[in-house]
Structure formats: structure tokens, C-alpha cells
N, C-alpha and C positions, 0 to 999 in steps of 0.2 A: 597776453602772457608771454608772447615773444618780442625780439629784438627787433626793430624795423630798420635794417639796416640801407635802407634804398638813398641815405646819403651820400652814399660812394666813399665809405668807410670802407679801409683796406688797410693790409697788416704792414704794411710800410710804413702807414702813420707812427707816432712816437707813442709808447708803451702808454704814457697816462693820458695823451689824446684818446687813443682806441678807451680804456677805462670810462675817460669821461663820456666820450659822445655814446657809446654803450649802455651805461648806467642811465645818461637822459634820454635816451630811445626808448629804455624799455620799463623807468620808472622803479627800476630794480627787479626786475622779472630776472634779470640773467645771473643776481648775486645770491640767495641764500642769504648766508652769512656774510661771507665775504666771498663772492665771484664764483663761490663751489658751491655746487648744488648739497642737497641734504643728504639724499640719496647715495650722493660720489663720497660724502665723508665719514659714513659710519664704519665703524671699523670693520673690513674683512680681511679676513688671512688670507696670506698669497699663497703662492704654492713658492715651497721652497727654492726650488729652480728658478723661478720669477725672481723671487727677494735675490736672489743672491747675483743675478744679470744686472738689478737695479738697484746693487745696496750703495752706490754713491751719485750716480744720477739718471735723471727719467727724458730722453731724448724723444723726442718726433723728428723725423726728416720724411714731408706728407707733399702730395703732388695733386695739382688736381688741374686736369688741361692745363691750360699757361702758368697755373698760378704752383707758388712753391712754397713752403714754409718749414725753416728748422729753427726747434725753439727745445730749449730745455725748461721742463714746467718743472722741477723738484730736484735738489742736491742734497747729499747729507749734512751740509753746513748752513745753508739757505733754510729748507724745507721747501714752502710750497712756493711758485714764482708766478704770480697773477696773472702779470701784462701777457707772460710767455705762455698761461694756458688759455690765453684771450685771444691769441693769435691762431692756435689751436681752435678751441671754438669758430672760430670763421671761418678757417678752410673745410672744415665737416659741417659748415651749414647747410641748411636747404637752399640750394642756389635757384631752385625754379621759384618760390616763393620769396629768396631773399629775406631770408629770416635765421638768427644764428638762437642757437639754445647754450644750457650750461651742460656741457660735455660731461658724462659720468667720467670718474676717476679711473674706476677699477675696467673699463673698457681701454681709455688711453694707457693703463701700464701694458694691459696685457697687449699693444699694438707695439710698444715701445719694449716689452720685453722679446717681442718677434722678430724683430728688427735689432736689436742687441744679439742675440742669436745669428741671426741671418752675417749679420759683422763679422763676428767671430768667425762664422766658418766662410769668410772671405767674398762676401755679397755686399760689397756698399752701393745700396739702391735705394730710392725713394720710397717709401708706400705708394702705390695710385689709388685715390679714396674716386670709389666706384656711387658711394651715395655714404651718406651719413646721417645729420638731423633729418627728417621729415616734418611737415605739420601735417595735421590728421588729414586736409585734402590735399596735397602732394601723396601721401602714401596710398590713398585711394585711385588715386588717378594710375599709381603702379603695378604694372600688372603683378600676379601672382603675391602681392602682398597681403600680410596678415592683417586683419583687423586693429589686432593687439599689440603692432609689431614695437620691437624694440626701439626700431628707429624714432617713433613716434614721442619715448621720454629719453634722447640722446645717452640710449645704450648700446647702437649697434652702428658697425657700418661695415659696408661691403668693400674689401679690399684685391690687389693683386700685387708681386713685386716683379718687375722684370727678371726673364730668367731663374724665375722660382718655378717649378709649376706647380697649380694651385693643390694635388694631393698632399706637398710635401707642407704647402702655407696651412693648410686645415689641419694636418697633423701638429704641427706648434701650435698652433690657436688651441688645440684640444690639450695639448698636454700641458699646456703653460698656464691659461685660462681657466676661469674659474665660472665660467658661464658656457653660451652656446656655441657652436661652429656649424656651418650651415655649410654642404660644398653642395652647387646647383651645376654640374655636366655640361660642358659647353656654352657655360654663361661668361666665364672669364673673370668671376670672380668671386672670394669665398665671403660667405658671413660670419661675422665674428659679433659676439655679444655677452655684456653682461649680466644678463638674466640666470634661470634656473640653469645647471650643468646639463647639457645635454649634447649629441652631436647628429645628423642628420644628413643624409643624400636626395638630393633629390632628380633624377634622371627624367624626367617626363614632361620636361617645356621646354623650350629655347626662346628667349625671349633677347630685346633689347635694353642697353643698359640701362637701369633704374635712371630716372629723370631728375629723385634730388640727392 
């Protein structure tokens, strides 16, 4: 059901290389319809605030150890932009497994609605994606993870931005998002997900960074 990317597929390749060897890796695991999950596409309302950061385009600028990746997945004239949430997908894959999923939608706006924000009030920084996809034994292997966790159908991931600190990160993810925000106390970095609305502390572990 996942993408087996251990050909040394990387987001440098050219937009319909990534597509193709993607699609042959996974037999069509990673498209739906077309490249978007089922799940990322059914209609949900944003929250106002969101729409209106993202009413003419939908940016990432995502970091993750060496690797880096700015891609615009959606414009108001384009609509949705494949290759560019294909590139997306890869850097939020599970890197200890080497396995990429189709990234929920309405997760990638509300990271790219944070980050639109964060611009505006004069922050141009990367994301640092702390983990993202899971497979079900990568998230097992994590400590303190849920069974059920979101990671595990590419709806969450664990982020940090330099020079934000993470109260002020979990306060946008909550107000902007339309799902979860996870802040875990001296872990370095908050959860953000597209599950049920809900928001949560957790003070009682210090652990190390999630491994995917």
C-alpha cells in the first residue's frame, strides 16, 4: 500500500520523473484519483482566517535535516499542482522506513496557512518536519505514540519553526486548523493534525525525536 522509494528517488528529479517512478513503485497506492488521497479531497471548510492567508496560493517551505523543499501545491488560477505536492509527499515521508504516503490536504494547508502567517508577521523560516508519514511499524517503534495515531494515514506531523517558540506554533495550528495540536513540554516540537478538533499538553515524558 506504500510507495517504495529505496530507488534513490528525490525531489530534484524533474516533476513527471518523480510522478512516474512514484506511480511504478507503488502500483498506484499513492494516487486516488489523481495523486490526492480520497480522504484530502472531500470538501471541508476552512476556517476563514485560513481561506483568506491562502485565497491565491498554497506554499510549503519544509526542511528536514539536509534536505529542503519549497513547492507551491495550489494557485487560484492553476488549482491543484501534482508534481509540486509530490515533492511535498517526500519530504513528510517515513524516512526510517523509506516509504512516502499521499499527504492529507487539509493538514498541508493548515502548515502552509502557519507559515503564511508566520511571513506576514515578519518570520521567513522553514518548517522543520520533526516526523510525518509513519507506517504502522515505524509508529510502534515511537515511543509515546498512539496506536491510532494520525501519522499512520498521512494526517499529522510534528513540526518546529526557528525562532517561533512552540506555545506561539500550537496557538496558530489551533486557531487556524481544523483538526488537532498536540504541544508535548520539552520535546521541541508541536503536533499538528487533521483529525477530530481538539487541542492537548502533554507535560509528563521527554523523550527523543520521533525516528520517522
Amino acid at each position: 500500500m506504500h510507495a517504495d522509494c529505496s530507488d534513490g528517488l528525490r525531489p530534484a528529479i524533474g516533476g513527471r520523473l518523480v510522478r512516474r517512478r512514484l506511480l511504478a513503485a507503488t502500483g498506484c497506492a499513492l494516487c486516488g484519483v489523481a495523486l490526492w488521497p480520497a480522504a484530502a479531497t472531500a470538501a471541508t471548510e476552512m476556517d476563514p482566517r485560513l481561506a483568506q492567508l491562502l485565497k491565491e496560493r498554497r506554499t510549503l517551505w519544509l526542511r528536514r535535516g539536509t534536505e529542503e523543499v519549497r513547492s507551491t501545491y495550489w494557485t487560484a488560477t492553476r488549482g491543484r499542482l501534482q508534481d509540486e505536492y509530490l515533492q511535498i509527499c517526500w519530504i513528510l515521508r517515513d524516512v526510517q522506513a523509506d516509504r512516502v504516503f499521499a499527504m492529507n490536504r487539509a493538514l498541508l494547508d493548515t502548515l502552509a496557512g502557519i507559515q503564511a502567517w508566520l511571513k506576514q508577521a515578519g518570520v521567513d523560516a522553514p518548517i522543520e518536519v520533526h516526523s510525518g508519514y509513519r507506517t504502522s511499524r515505524t509508529n510502534l517503534a515511537t515511543e509515546g505514540a498512539a496506536l491510532n495515531s494520525r501519522h499512520v494515514v498521512g494526517q499529522a506531523a510534528d513540526i518546529s519553526v526557528a525562532g517561533v517558540s512552540n506555545v506561539k506554533l500550537a496557538g496558530l495550528s489551533s486557531v487556524l486548523g481544523r483538526g488537532g495540536t498536540g504541544f508535548y513540554v520539552g520535546r521541541g516540537f508541536v503536533h499538528v493534525d487533521a483529525g477530530h478538533e481538539r487541542v492537548w499538553i502533554d507535560q509528563q515524558r521527554k523523550a527523543p525525536k520521533p525516528p520517522g
